[in-house]
Backbone as XML, in Angstrom:
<?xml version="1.0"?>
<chain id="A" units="angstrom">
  <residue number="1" name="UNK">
    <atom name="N" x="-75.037" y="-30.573" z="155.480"/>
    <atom name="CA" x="-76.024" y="-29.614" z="155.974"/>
    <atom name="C" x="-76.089" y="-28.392" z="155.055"/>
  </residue>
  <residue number="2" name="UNK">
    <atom name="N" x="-74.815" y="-28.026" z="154.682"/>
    <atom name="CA" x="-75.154" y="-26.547" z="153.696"/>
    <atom name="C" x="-75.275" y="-26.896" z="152.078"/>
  </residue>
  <residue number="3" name="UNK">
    <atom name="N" x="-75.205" y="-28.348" z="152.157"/>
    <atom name="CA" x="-75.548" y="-28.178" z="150.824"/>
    <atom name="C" x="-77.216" y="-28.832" z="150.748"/>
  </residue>
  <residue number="4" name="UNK">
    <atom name="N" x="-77.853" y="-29.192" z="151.816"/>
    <atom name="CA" x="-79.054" y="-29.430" z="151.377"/>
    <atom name="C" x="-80.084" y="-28.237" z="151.930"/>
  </residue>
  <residue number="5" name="UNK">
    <atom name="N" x="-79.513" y="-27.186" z="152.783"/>
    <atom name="CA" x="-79.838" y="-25.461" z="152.167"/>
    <atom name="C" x="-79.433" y="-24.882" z="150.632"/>
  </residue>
  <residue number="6" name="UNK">
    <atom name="N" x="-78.914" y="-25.036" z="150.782"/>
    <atom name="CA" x="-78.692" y="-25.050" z="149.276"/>
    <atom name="C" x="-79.234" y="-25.469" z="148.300"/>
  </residue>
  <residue number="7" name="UNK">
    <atom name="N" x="-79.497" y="-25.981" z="148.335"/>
    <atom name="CA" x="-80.605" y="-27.222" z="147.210"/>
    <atom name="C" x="-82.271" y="-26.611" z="147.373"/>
  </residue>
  <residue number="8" name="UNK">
    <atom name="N" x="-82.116" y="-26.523" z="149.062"/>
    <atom name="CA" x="-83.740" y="-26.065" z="148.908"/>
    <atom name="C" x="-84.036" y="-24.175" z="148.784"/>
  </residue>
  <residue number="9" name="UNK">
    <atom name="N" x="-83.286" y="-24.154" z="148.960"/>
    <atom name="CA" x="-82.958" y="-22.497" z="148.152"/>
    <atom name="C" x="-83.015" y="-22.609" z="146.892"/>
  </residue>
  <residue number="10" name="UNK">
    <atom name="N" x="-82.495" y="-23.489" z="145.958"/>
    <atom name="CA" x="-82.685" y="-23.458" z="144.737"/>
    <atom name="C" x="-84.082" y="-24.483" z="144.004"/>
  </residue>
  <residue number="11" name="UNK">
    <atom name="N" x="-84.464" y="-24.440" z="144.696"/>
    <atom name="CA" x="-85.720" y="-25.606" z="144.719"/>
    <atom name="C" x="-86.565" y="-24.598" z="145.053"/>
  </residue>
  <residue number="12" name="UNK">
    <atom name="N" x="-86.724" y="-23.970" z="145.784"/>
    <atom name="CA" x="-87.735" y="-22.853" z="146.103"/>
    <atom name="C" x="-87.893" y="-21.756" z="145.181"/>
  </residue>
  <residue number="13" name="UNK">
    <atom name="N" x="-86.623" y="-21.115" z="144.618"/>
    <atom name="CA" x="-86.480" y="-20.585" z="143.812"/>
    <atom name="C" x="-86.841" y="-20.865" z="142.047"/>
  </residue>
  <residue number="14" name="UNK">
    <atom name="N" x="-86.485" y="-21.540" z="142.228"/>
    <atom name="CA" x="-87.386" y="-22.459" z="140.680"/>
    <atom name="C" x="-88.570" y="-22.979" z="140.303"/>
  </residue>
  <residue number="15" name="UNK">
    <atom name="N" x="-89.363" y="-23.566" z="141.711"/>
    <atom name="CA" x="-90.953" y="-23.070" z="141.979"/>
    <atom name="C" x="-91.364" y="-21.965" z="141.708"/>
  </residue>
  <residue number="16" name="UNK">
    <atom name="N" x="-90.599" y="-20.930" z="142.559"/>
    <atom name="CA" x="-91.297" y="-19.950" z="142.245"/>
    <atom name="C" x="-91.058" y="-18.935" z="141.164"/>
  </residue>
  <residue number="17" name="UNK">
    <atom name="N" x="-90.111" y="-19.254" z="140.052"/>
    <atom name="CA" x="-89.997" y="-18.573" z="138.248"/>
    <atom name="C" x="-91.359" y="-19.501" z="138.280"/>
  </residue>
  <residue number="18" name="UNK">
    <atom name="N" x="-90.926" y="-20.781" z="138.059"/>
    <atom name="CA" x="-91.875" y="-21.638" z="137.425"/>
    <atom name="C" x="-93.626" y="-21.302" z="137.506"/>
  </residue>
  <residue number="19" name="UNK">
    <atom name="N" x="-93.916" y="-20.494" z="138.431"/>
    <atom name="CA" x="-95.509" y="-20.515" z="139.151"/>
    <atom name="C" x="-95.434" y="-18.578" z="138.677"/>
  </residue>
  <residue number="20" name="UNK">
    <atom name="N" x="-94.581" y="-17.974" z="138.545"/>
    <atom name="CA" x="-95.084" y="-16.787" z="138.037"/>
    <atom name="C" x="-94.542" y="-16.423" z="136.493"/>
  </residue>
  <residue number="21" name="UNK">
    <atom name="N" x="-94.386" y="-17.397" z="136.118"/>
    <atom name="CA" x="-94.308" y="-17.743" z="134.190"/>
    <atom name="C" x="-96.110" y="-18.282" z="134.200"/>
  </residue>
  <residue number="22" name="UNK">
    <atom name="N" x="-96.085" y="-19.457" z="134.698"/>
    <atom name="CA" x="-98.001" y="-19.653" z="134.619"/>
    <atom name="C" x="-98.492" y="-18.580" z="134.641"/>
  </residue>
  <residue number="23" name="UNK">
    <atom name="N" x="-98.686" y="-17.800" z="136.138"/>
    <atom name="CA" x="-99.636" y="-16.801" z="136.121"/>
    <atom name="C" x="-99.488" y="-15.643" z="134.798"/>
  </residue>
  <residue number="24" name="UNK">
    <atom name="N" x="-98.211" y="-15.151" z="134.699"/>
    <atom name="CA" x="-97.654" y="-13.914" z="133.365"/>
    <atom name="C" x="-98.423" y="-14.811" z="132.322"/>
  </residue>
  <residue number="25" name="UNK">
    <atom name="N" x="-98.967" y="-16.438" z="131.884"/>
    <atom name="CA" x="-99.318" y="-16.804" z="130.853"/>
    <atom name="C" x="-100.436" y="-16.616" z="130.737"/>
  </residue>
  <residue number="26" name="UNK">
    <atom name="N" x="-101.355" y="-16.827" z="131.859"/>
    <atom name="CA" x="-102.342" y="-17.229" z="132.181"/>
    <atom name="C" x="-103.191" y="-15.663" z="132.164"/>
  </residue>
  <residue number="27" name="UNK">
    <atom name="N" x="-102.542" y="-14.567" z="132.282"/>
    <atom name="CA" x="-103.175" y="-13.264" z="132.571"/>
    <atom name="C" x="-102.839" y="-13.088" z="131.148"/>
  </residue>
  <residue number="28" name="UNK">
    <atom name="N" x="-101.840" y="-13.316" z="130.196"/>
    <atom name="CA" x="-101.955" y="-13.056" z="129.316"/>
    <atom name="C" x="-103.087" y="-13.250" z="128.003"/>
  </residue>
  <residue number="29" name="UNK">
    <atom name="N" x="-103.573" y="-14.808" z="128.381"/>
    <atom name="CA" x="-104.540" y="-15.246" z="127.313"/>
    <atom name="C" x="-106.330" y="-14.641" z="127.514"/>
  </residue>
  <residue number="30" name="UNK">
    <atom name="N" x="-106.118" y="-14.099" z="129.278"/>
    <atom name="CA" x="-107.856" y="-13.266" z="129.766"/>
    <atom name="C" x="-107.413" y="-11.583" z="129.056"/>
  </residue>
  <residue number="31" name="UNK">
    <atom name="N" x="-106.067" y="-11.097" z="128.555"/>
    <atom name="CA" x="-105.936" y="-10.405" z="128.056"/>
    <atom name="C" x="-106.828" y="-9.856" z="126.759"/>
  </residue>
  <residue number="32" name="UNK">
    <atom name="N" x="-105.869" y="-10.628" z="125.990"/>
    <atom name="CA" x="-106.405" y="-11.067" z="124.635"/>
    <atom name="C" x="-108.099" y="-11.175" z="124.566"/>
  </residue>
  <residue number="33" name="UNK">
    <atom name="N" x="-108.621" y="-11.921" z="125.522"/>
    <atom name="CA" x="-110.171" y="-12.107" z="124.664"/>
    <atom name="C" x="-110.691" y="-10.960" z="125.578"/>
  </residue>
  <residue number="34" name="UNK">
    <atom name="N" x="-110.262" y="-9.680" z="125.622"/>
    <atom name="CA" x="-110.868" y="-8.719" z="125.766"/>
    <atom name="C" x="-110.784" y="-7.783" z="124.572"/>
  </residue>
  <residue number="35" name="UNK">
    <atom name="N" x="-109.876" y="-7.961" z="123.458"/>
    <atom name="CA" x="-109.671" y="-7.247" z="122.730"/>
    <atom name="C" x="-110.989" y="-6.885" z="122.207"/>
  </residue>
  <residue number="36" name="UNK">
    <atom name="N" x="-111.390" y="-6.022" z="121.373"/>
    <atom name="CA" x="-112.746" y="-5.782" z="120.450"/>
    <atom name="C" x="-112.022" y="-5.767" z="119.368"/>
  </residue>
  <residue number="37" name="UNK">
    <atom name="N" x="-113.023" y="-6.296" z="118.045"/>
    <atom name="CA" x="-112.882" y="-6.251" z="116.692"/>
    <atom name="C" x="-113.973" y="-5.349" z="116.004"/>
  </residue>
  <residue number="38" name="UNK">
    <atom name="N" x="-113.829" y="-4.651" z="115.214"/>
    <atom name="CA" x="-114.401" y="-3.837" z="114.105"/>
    <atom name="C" x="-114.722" y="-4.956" z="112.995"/>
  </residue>
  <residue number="39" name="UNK">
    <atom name="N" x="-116.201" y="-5.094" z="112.344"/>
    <atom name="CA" x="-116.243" y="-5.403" z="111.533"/>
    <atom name="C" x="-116.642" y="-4.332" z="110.253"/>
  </residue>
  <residue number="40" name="UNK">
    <atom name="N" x="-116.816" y="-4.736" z="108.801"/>
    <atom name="CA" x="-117.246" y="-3.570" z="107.860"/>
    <atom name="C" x="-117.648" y="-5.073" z="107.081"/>
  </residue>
  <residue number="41" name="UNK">
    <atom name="N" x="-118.840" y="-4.200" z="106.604"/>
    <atom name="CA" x="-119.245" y="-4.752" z="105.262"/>
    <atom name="C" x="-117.949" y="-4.451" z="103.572"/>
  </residue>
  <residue number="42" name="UNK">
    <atom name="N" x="-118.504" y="-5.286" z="102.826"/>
    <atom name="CA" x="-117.222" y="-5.098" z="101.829"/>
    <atom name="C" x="-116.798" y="-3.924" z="101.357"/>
  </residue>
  <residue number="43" name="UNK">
    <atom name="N" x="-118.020" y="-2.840" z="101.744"/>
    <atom name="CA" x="-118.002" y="-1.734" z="100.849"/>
    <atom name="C" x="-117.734" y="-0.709" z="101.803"/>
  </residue>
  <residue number="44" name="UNK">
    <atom name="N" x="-117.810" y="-1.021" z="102.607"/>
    <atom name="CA" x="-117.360" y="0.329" z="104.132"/>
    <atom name="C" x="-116.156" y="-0.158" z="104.801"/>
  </residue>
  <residue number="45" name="UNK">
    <atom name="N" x="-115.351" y="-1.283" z="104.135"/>
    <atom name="CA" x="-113.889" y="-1.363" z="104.549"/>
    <atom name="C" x="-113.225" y="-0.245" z="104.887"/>
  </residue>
  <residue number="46" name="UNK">
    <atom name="N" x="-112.470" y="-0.014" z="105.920"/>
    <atom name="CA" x="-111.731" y="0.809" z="106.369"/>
    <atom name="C" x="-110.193" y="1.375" z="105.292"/>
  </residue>
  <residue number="47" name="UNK">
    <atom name="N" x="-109.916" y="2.421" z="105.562"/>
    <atom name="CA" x="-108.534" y="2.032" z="104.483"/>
    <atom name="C" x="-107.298" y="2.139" z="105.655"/>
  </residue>
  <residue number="48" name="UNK">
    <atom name="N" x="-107.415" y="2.879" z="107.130"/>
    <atom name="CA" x="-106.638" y="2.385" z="108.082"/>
    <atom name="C" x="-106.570" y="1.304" z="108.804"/>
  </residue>
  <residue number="49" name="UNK">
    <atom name="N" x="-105.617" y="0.430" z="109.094"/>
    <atom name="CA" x="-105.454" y="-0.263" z="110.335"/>
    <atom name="C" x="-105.512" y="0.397" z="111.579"/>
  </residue>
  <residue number="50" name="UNK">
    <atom name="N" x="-106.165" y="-0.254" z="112.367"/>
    <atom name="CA" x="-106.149" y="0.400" z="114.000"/>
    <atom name="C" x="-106.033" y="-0.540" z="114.814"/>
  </residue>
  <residue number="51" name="UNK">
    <atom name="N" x="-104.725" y="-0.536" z="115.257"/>
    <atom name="CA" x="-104.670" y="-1.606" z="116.479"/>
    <atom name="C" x="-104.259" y="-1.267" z="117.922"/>
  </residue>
  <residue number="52" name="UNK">
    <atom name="N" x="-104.905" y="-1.354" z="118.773"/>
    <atom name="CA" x="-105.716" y="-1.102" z="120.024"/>
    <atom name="C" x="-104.619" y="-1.790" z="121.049"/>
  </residue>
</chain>
C-alpha cells in the first residue's frame, strides 16, 4: 500500500516537470518570433549592434 503511494506521488510529480518543460518551451519559441529586425541598405549599415 505505501509503496504504490509512493509511486503515484512520483508519477504525478514527473508529469508534472514533464508538462511545464513543454509549456517553458513552447512560450519560449511565440517569444522569439516577436522579436523585430532592423534592416539597412549596404551603405546605411549600422556600426552598433543592438540587441533587444
Amino acid at each position: 500500500m505505501k509503496k504504490n503511494i509512493l509511486s503515484a506521488i512520483v508519477v504525478f510529480f514527473v508529469t508534472l516537470a514533464f508538462l511545464l518543460v513543454i509549456d517553458d518551451i513552447s512560450k519560449e519559441t511565440n517569444k522569439n518570433t516577436k522579436e523585430s529586425v532592423k534592416t539597412y541598405n549596404a551603405n546605411q549599415q549600422s556600426d552598433i549592434v543592438v540587441n533587444d
